[in-house]
C-alpha positions in Angstrom: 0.0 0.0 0.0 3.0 2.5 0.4 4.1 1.8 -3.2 0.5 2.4 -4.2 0.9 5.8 -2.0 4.1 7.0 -3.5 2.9 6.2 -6.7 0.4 8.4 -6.3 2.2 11.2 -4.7 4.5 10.9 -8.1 1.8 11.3 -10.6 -0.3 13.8 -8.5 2.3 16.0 -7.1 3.8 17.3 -10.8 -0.1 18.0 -12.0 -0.3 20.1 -8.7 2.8 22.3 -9.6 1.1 23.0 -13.0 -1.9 24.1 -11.5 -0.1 26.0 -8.6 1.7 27.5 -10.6 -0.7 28.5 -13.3 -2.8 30.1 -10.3 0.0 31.6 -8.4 0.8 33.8 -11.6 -2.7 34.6 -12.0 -2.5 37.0 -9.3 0.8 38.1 -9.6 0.0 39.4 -13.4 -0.8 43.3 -12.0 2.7 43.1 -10.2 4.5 41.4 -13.2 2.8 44.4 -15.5 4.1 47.1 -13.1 7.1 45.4 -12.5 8.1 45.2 -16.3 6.0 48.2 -17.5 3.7 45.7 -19.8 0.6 46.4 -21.1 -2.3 44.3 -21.4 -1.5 41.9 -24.3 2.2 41.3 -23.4 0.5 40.1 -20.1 -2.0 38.2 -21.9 1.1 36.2 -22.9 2.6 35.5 -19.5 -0.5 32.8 -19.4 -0.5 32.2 -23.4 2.9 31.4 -23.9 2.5 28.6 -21.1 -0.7 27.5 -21.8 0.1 27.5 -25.4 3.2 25.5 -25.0 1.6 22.8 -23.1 -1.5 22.4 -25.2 0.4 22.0 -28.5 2.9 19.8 -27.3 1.1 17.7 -24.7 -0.1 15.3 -27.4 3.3 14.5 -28.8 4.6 14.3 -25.0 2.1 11.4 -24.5 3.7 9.7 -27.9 6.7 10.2 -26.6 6.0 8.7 -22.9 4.7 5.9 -24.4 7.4 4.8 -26.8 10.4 6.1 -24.4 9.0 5.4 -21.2 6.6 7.0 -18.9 8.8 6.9 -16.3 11.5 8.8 -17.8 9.7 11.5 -19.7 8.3 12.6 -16.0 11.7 12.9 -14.5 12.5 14.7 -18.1 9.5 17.0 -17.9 9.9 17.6 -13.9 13.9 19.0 -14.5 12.8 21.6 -18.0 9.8 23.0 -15.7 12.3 23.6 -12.8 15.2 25.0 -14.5 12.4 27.1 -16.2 10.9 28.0 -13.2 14.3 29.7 -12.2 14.6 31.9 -15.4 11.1 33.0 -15.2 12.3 34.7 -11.5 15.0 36.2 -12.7 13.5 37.2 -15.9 14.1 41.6 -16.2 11.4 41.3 -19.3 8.5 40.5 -20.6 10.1 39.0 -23.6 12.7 36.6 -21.5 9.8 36.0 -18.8 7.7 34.7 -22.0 10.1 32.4 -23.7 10.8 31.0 -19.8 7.2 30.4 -19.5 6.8 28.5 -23.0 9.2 26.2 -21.8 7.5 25.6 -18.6 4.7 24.5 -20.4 7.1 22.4 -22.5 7.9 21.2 -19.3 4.4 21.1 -18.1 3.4 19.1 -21.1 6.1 15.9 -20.8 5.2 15.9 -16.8 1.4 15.6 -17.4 1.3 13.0 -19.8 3.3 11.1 -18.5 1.9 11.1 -15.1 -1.4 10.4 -16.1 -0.5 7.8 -18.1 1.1 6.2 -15.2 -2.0 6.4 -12.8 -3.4 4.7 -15.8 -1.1 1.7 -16.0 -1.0 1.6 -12.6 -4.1 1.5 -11.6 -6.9 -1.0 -13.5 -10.9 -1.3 -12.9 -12.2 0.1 -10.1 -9.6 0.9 -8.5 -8.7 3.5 -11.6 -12.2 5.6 -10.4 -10.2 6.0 -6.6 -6.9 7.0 -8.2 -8.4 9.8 -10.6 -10.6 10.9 -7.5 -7.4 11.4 -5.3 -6.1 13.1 -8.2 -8.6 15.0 -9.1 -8.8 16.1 -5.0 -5.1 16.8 -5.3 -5.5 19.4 -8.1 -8.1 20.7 -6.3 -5.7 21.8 -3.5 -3.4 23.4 -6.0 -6.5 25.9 -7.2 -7.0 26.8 -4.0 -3.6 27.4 -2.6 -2.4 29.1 -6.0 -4.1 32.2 -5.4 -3.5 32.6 -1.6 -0.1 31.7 -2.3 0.4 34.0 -5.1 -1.0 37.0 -3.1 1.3 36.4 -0.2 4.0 35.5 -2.2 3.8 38.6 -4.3 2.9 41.2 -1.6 5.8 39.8 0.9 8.9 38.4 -1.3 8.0 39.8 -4.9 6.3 38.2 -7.8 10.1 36.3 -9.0 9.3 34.2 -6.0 5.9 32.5 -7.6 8.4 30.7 -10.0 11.0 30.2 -7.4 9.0 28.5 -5.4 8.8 25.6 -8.0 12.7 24.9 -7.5 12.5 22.4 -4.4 9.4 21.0 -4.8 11.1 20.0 -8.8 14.0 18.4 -7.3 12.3 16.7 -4.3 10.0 15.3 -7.3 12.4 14.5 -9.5 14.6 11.9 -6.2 11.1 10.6 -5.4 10.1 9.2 -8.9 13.6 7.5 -9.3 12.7 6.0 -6.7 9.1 4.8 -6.6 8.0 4.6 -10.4 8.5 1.9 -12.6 9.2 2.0 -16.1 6.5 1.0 -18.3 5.9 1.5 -22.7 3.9 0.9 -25.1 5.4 -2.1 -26.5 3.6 -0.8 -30.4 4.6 2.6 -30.2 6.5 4.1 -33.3 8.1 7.0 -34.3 7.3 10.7 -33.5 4.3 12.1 -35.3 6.1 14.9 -36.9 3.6 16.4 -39.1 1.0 15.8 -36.4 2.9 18.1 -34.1 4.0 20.8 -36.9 0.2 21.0 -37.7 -1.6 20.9 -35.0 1.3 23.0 -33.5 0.2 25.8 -36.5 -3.1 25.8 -35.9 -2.9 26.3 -32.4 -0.3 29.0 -32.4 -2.0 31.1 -35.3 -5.0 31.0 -33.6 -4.2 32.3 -30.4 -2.1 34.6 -32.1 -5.0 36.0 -33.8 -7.3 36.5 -31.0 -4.4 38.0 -29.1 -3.7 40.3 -31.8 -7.3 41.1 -33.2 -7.8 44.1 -30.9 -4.7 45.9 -31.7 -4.7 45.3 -35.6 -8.4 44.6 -36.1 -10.7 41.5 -37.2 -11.1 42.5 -40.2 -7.1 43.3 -40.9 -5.1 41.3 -43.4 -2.8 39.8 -41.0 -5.4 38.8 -38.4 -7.2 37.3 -41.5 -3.9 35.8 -42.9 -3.6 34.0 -39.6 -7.0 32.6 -39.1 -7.2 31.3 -42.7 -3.4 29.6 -42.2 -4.7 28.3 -38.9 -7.8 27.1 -40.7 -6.0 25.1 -43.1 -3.1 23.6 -40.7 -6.2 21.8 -38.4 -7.5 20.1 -42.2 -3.7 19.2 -42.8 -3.5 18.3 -38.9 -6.8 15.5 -40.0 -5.4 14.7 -42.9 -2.0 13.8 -41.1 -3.9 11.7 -38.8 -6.1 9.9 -41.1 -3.3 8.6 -42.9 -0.8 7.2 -40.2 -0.8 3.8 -39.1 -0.2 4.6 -35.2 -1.0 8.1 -35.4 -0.2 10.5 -32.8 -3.9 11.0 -32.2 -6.1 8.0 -32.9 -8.8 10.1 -34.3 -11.4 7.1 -34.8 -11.5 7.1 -30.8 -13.3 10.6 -31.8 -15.7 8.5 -33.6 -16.8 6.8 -29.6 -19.6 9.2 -28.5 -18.6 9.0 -24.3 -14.8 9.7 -25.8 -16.4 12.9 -27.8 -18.5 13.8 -24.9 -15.7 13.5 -22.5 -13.4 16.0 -24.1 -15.8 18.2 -25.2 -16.8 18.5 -21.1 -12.9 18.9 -20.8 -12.7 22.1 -23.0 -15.9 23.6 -21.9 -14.5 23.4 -18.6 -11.4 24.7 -19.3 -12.8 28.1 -21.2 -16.1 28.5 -19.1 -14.5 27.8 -15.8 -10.2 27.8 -15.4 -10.0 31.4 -17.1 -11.9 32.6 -14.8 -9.6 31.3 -12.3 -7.0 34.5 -13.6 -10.1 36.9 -14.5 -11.5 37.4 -11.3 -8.3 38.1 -9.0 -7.3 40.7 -11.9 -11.5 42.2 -11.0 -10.5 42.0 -7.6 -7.3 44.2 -8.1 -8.2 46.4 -10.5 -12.2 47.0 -10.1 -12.3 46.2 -6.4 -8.9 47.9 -5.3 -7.7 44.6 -3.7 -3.8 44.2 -2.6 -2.6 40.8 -4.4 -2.8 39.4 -1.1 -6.6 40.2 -0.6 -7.5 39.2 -3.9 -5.9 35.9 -3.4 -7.6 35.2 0.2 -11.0 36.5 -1.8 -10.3 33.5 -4.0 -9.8 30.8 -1.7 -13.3 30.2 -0.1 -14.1 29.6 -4.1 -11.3 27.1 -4.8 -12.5 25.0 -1.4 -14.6 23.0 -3.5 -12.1 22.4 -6.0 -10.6 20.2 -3.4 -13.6 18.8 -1.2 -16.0 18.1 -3.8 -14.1 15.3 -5.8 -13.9 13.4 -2.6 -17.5 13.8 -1.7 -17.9 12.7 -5.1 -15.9 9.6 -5.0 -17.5 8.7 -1.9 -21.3 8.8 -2.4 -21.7 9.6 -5.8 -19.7 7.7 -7.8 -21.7 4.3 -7.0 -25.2 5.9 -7.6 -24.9 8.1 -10.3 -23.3 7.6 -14.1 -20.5 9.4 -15.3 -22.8 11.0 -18.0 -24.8 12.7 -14.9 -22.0 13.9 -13.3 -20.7 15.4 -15.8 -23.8 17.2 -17.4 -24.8 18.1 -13.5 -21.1 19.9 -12.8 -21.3 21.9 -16.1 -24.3 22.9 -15.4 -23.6 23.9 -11.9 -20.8 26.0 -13.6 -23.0 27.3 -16.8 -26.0 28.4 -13.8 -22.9 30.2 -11.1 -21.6 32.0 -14.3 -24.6 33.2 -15.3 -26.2 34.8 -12.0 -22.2 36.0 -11.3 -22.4 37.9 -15.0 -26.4 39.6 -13.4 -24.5 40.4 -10.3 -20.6 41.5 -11.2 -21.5 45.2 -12.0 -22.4 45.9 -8.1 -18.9 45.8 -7.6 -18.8 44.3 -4.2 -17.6 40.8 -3.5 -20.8 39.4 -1.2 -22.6 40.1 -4.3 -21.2 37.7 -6.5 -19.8 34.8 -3.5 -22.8 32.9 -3.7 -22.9 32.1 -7.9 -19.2 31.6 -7.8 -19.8 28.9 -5.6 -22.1 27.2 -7.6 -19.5 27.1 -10.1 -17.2 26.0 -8.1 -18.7 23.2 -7.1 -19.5 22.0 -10.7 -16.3 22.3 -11.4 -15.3 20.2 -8.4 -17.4 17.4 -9.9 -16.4 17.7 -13.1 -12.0 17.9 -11.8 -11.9 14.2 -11.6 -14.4 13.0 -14.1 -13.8 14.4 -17.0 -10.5 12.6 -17.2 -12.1 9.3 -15.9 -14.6 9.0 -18.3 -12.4 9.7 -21.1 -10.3 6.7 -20.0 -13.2 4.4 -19.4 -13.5 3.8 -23.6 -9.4 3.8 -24.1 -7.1 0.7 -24.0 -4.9 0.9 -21.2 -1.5 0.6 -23.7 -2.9 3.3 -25.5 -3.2 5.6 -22.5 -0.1 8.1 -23.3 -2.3 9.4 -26.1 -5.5 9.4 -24.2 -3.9 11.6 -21.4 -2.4 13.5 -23.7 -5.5 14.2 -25.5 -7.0 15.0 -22.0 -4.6 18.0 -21.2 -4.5 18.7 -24.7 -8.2 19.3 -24.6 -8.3 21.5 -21.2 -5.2 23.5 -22.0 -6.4 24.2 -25.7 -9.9 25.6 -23.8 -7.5 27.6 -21.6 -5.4 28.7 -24.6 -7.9 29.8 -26.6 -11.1 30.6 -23.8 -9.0 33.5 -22.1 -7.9 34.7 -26.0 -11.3 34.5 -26.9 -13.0 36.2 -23.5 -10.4 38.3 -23.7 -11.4 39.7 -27.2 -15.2 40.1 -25.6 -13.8 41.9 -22.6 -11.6 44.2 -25.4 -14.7 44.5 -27.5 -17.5 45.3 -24.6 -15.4 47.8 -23.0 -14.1 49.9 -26.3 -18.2 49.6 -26.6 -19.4 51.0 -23.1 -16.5 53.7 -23.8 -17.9 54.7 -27.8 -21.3 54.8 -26.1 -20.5 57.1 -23.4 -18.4 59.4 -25.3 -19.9 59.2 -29.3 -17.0 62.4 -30.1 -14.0 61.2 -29.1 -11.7 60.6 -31.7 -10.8 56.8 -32.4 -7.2 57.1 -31.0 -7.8 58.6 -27.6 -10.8 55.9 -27.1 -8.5 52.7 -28.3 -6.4 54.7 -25.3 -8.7 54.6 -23.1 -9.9 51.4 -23.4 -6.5 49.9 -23.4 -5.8 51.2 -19.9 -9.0 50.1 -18.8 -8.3 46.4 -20.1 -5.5 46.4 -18.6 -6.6 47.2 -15.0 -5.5 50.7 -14.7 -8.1 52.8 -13.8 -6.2 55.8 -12.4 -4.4 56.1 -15.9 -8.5 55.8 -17.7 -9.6 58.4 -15.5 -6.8 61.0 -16.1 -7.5 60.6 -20.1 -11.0 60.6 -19.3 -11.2 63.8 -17.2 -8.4 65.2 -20.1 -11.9 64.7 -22.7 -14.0 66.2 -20.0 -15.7 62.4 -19.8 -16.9 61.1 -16.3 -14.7 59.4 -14.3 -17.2 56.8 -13.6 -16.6 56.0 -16.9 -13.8 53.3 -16.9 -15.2 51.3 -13.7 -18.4 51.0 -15.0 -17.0 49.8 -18.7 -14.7 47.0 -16.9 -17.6 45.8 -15.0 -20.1 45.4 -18.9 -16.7 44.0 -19.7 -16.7 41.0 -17.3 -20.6 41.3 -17.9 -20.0 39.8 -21.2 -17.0 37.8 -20.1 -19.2 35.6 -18.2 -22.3 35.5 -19.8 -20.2 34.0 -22.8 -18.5 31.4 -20.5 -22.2 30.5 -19.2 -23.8 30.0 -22.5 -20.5 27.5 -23.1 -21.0 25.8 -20.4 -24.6 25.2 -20.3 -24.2 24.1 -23.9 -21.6 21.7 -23.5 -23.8 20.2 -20.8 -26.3 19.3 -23.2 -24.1 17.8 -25.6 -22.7 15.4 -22.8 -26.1 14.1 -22.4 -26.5 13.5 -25.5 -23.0 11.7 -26.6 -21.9 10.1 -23.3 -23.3 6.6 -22.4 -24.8 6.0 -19.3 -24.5 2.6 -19.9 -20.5 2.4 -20.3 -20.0 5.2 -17.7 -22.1 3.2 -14.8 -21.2 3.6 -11.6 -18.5 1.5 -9.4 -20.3 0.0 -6.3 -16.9 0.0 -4.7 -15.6 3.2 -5.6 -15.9 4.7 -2.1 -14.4 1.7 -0.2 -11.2 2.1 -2.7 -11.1 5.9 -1.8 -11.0 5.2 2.0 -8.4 2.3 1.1 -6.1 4.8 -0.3 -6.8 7.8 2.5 -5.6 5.5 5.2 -3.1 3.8 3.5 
């Protein structure tokens, strides 16, 4: 039962620095912007250029765990995202800090993979249901901690210390799973999917490169259109790729199962309605709400509680009654509802107002932390489970990649709208201005131009807020949607529940 322990500890424990890490930035983005003198979009990259890293390359890492061993492409993945972690601290730009970050996520990517794919190997049948719950309960206390974390962190030692705070834990990871992991392969496995990755690597890039870059240049501009159309193209070449290979990279007729479908479309849904959010609202709370980086992280906290408590409630009373299709359709729409009433209620400006909805979503996405990955996995071979997990992150960082692009066009969009409204004279430069300082959480700077056009200072706080209006009412919409097409792909049938799921979950809790 120790092995069985440590095993976990190995696969769990790299997920959590991801996600601790991912959060702890999140609130340190206004100090990194004042820090470095960045504006909006060169922040927007600080979580791109990680997020956007990991997602393209987190399906070639689990091809690669799988043909080189899962074992070593952890240890591989834990040492690149620690010697990143220390160049992102001492980064004196916005341009080094960004490179250090995309190879974090390079990083991020090979740790990922492989882990899940060893909790997948080493853990069959029922027993699988526990481990992903543990898991799942384990990433639940890195969303919590990451914004607490980051708001001490940042306010005491300085925002270098978020990443340097990964450079222990890395090597302390990296002894352990010498130690206590086993090597295991994919005894088919082939060669690298090289065109899969240079595709689907394109398409990826180019398109958060275009919603990044759509505000400044415009939709409608050549290069913005360039982009999208390249993009466009690179995903049909990314299919045709696949189609085509006799052990492709990603085994697209797994697509073709309807709880496989279901399962990852849950897992992006989640990402963009839900884990954006997770950076939105501390960057509300510091720039609409006035909140030091510590405040806004304690603010966050009693939403992230669920994040951690709910898998395991889960896993202990629901798991045996209810179907994997229920729980997932009930967590999105437990997140699609909390967005929606948080969207009715964010223009109040006060923090009670909003606690209660952001709860409910919290608590779907508790459910849905743990399932999403185990339902994917129910329908997979267990020698093909490299390219399921990777698939898995793949999914949920591509909806983080491209959901906070995306949101962040509507937040762009709704507030250069409040701003035209209010003031219908002023010239197109001074209101791009305008609504650039607003965006990027500098109100004092808003209301100096503002008052300079004789416009009301009220002005800028009121835009952010129709900003994160639309914001949330988009990432509703997706959610509640995505809930109804998990009802209708996922089987109820091959996602029944495991009558001994909760004694497995108390087997591993005392053991």
């Amino acid at each position: 039962m120790q092995n069985r322990l440590l095993l976990l500890l190995c696969v769990s424990v790299p997920s959590f620095m991801i996600n601790l890490d991912a959060n702890i930035v999140a609130v340190s983005l206004t100090s990194i912007a004042r820090s470095l003198h960045a504006d909006f979009a060169a922040i927007e990259w600080v979580i791109s250029a990680y997020t956007l890293a990991f997602a393209t390359l987190v399906m070639p890492a689990g091809a690669l765990a799988d043909r080189f061993g899962r074992k070593r492409m952890l240890v591989v993945g834990l040492a690149i995202f620690t010697l990143a972690s220390g160049i992102c601290g001492a980064a004196t730009s916005t341009t080094l800090l960004n490179y250090a970050r995309a190879l974090q996520g390079v990083g991020a990517a090979l740790q990922l993979s492989a882990a899940l794919a060893i909790l997948a190997h080493g853990f069959q049948g029922r027993e699988r249901a526990s481990a992903f719950a543990f898991w799942g309960s384990v990433i639940g206390v890195a969303i919590m901690l990451g914004p607490v974390a980051g708001g001490l962190i940042t306010q005491l030692f300085g925002w270098q210390w978020a990443f340097y705070v990964n450079l222990p834990v890395g090597a302390a990871m990296i002894a352990l799973t010498l130690y206590a992991v086993k090597e295991s392969k994919d005894p088919h496995a082939m060669r690298v999917d090289i065109a899969g990755v240079l595709t689907f690597s394109g398409f990826l890039g180019l398109t958060t490169l275009a919603l990044i870059s759509g505000n400044r240049a415009g939709w409608l501009s050549k290069p913005i259109l360039v982009e999208l159309g390249v993009a466009a193209a690179m995903l049909i070449a990314f299919v045709l790729v696949e189609t085509v290979q006799s052990r492709p990279m990603v085994d697209l007729k797994y697509f073709l199962r309807r709880t496989y479908l279901g399962a990852n479309i849950a897992g992006v849904a989640y990402a963009v309605a839900f884990l954006t959010m997770l950076t939105y609202l501390p960057f509300f709370f510091q720039s609409a709400l006035g909140y030091a980086p510590l405040t806004a992280g304690l603010l966050m906290l009693p939403l992230a509680v669920p994040l951690f408590v709910v898998p395991r409630i889960v896993a202990l009373y629901l798991d045996r009654r209810l179907s994997g299709r229920a729980l997932l359709v009930i967590g999105l729409v437990c997140v699609g509802t909390g967005l929606l009433l948080t969207a009715l209620r964010i223009t109040l400006f006060h923090y009670s107002a909003i606690f209660e909805s952001m709860l409910i979503a919290s608590m779907g996405a508790g459910i849905l932390n743990g399932q999403i990955a185990k339902v994917g996995m129910t329908v997979i071979p267990v020698e093909r489970a490299g390219m399921a997990s990777g698939v898995s992150g793949t999914m949920r960082f591509s909806g983080i990649v491209v959901g906070f692009a995306a949101l962040g066009a509507i937040l762009f969009a709704r507030i250069g709208g409040s701003v035209a409204d209010a003031l219908p004279n002023l010239a197109g430069t001074d209101r791009l201005a305008i609504t650039h300082a607003i965006a990027n959480g500098n109100l004092a700077s808003a209301t100096a131009l503002l008052q300079a056009h004789d416009g009301a200072t009220s002005i800028a706080r009121s835009s952010l807020g129709y900003g994160y209006e639309g914001v949330l009412l988009a990432a509703g919409i997706i959610a509640l949607s995505a809930a109804a097409l998990c009802w209708w792909l996922v089987s109820a049938e091959e996602t029944a529940p495991h009558e001994a799921a909760a004694a497995q979950v108390m087997e591993l809790s005392v053991d």
